[in-house]
Every structure is written in C-alpha cells, then in structure tokens.
N, C-alpha and C positions, 0 to 999 in steps of 0.2 A: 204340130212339130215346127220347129224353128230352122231355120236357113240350114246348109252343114255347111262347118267348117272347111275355109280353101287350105289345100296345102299347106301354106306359108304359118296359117294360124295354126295347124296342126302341131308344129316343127315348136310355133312360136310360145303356145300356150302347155304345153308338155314338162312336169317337174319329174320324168322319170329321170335317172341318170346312173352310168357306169364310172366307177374309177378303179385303180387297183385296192383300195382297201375298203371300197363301200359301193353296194350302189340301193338305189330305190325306183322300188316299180307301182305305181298310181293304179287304180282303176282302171282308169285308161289304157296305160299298156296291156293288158292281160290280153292274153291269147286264147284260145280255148284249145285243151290237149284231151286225150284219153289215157288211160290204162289199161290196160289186160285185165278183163275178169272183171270189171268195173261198166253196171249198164244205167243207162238213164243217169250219167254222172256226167258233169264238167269239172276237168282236173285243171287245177293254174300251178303250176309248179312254181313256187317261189325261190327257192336255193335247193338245189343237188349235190353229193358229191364229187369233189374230180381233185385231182389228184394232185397235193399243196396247194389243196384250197377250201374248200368246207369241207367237215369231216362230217356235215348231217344231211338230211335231206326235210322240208318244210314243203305243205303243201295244201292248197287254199281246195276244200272237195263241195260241189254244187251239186247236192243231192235232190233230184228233183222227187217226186211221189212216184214209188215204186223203184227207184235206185236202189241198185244193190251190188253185192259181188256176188260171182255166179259158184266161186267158188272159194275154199279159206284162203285168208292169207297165211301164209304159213310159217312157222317159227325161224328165229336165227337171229333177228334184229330186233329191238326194243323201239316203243311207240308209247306218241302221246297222242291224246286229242283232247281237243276243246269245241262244245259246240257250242259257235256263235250265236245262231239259234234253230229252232225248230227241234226234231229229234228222230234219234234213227236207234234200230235195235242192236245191241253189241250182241254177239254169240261166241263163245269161248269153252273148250272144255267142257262141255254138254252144259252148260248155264247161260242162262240172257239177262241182259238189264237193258229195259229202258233208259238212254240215256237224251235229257232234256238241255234246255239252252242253258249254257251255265256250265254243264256237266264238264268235268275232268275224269281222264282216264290215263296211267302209266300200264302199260304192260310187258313185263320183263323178257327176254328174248326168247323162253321155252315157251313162251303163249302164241298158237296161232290164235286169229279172230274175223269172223263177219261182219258185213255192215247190210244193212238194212234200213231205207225210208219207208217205212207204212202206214205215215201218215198222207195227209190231203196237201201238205203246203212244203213247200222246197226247206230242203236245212242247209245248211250251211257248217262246215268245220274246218278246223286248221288240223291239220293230219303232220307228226315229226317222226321221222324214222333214221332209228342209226345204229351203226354196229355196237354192240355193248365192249367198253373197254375193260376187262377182268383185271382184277389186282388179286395176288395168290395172296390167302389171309384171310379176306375181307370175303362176307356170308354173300349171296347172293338178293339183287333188290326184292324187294316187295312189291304186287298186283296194287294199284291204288284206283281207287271207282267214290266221286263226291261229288260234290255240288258245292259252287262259289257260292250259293250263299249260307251255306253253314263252315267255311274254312273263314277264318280268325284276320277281319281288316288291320293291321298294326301298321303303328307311326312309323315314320322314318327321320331319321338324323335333320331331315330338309323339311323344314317348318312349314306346312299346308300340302305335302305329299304323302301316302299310303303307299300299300305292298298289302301284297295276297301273294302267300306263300301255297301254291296248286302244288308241288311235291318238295320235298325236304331238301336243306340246305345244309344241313350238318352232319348229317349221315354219310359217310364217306362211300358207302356199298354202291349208290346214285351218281353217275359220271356224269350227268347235266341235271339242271334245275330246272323251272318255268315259275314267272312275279308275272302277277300284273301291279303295274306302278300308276297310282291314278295321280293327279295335280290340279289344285284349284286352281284358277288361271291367274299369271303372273308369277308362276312358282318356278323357282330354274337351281338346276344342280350348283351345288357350290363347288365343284372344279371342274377340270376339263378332266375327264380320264384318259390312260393309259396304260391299258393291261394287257395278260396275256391271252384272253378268251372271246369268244367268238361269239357274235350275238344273232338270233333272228328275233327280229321286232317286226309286230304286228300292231297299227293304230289300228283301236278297239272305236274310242270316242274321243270328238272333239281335236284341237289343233293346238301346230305349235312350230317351233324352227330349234333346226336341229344342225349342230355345228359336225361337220364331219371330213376329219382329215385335215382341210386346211379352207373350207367353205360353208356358208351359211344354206340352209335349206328350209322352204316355207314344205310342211306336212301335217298330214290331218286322217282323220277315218276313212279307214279301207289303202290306207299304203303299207306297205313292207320297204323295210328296211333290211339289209345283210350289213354287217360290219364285220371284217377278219381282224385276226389277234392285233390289239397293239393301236388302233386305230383311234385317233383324237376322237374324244367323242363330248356332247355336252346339248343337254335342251332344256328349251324354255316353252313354260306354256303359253299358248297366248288366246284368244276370243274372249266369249263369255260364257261359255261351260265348261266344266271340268273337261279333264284328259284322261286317259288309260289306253294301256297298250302293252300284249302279251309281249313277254321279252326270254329267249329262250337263252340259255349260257351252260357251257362246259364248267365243270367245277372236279376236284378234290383230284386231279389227275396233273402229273410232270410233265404229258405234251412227246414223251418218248413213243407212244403208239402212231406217229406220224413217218418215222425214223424205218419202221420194218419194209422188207423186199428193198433196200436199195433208195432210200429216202423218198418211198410214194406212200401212197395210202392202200391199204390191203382190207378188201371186206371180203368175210370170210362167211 
C-alpha cells in the first residue's frame, strides 16, 4: 500500500462537487449508509427526493454474498434496476427471475419485490425509485425484465455515438426513461442543452469532460452525476476507450405534479 493522502491532497485532488443545478459524487466521496430490511448490503444513496428538488430517488446497492431484504419491499412507488454486474434473485408476485450483469428491470408501482445475492461474489446495481405520476386516459405501465444484450444498439444523430433504449421512450403511460449513451472517444454533443428535465447519470465506462451550468468537469467510471431541470449541459469523450453511462430523465409529463400541497412535492 502507498503513502495516504495528507489533508491538503485530499481537498486538492477531490472532482466531487455541489452547485445549485448539478452536482457530482466520485468514488471517493461515497459514504456508506444502510436501509431497513436491507442485510449484508452497502447502500450509496446518489439523489433523493426533497422538496423542489429531485422528484426521484437513485441509488448505487453493494450486495455482498447473502445480501438480502429481510422483508418485501412493498408497492406504491415504481422502480428500476440495472445490475452492473454479478446477480441477485428478483421475487415478485409469487414468481423469481434470476437477474444477471446487464439485466434491466421496470416494475410499476402495484408491484412489491425482493432482493436476493445467492451467489459467491458481491453484485452491484443502480436501484431508481419514484412516485408514479398518473395521467387520467392513459393505461397503466408495463412490468419490463431483459437483458442489454439482446435490447437493440441504435445510432444517434452525433456520428460515433449509440443509445440502448432499456425502457420506452414513446409510450406516454412511462413518466421516465433510462439510455445508456456509449461514445467512441473524441465524440462530443453538437449543442449545449437546455431543457426542462432532470437527469441521473451514471458513468458505466470510460472518461470524458462534462460541461455543466457554467464549468468544465474532468469524469469517468464510477461517478454520478445529478443535473435539475434546465441546466446547461454538454460532453465530450475523451481517453482511448469508449464511453457509456446510464442516464435517467423524466419524460411525457407538463411538470404540474411539482405544483400540489402548496408548491412542494407530495409522495404519496
């Protein structure tokens, strides 16, 4: 093992950072937390909700061998995951699936669900939870359970970039999406954006600098990024291997479910 860092290098070598419309948390910063019902697990909570301010909650879960929950989680909220790798058993509704590295999972807010490592080696996943926003009309979502390498790599508008479309983007019933956006390196978005939606990005592989707000940022594998509505946004790849990185965003919804009780957020 090598020297540890004094103080000063700590402060000095650190790319986490807070602003009001972004911030980003490295490796480095992580903390270790728990949850309830949750054993043989390290939670990193990346974004939570609070109140005009995220409307989801994102959350990085370190399933070691024999991590579980002790008990369901239980319906009300809709949930994604993606396991980065390793695999743990889903249980839902008297039914299980093995789900593997790769694996994507949506499950609509009537579904509670278990988690389970039974295997020998730690897994890893991104766990997204949020209140479902209902629109009267529109059918209720759909359960979705696959695996990245059979969902469909397509081009994108920006020449040497890809997308993996992990749940539907045109289907209005689905209040968020989840891409992962891969980049040969040297690939960089042709504008700066400025929208009304809200993103959790997670760097899957590889590195790159990412323009945010009103400053450049050097980022790479294993950061999160949070960006709120509206927030300049724009990257560039940069090393010598590809890029990817899950990128979570609200969609098909007018932003009026921020507005209820008194212009807070209400989960219900």
């Amino acid at each position: 093992m090598g020297n540890p860092l004094s103080g000063s290098e700590y402060i000095s070598r650190s790319r986490g950072r807070v602003h009001p419309y972004y911030y980003i948390i490295t490796p480095e910063n992580l903390v270790p937390n728990d949850l309830p019902f949750f054993t043989n697990t390290i939670v990193h909570p990346l974004v939570i909700p609070q109140p005009g301010k995220a409307c989801f909650g994102e959350y990085l879960l370190i399933m070691n061998p024999g991590g579980k929950t002790t008990q369901p989680i239980e319906p009300g909220f809709e949930h994604f995951m993606f396991l980065i790798d390793g695999e743990v058993l889903l249980e839902m509704e008297n039914t299980s699936r093995l789900v593997g590295t790769g694996g994507v999972v949506y499950l609509p807010d009537h579904l509670g669900f278990s988690l389970e490592n039974q295997s020998q080696t730690q897994s890893r996943l991104l766990w997204i939870k949020k209140p479902y926003d209902r629109v009267k009309g529109l059918p209720e979502p759909e359960m979705i359970c696959s695996k990245l390498e059979d969902i469909e790599q397509r081009e994108t508008p920006v020449t040497g970039a890809w997308s993996y479309r992990l749940m539907p983007i045109d289907d209005p019933s689905y209040d968020f999406t989840i891409l992962i956006l891969m980049f040969d390196p040297g690939v960089y978005f042709d504008q700066v954006e400025i929208h009304h939606q809200e993103h959790g990005l997670y760097m899957l592989n590889g590195q790159g600098v990412y323009y945010l707000a009103d400053t450049y940022h050097e980022v790479k594998a294993g950061d999160f990024i949070y960006m709120a509505p509206f927030c300049p946004q724009y990257f560039y790849s940069t090393g010598w291997t590809p890029t990817s990185y899950l990128l979570y965003k609200d969609l098909h919804r007018d932003g009026f479910h921020n507005l209820r009780n008194g212009n807070k957020y209400v989960y219900e």
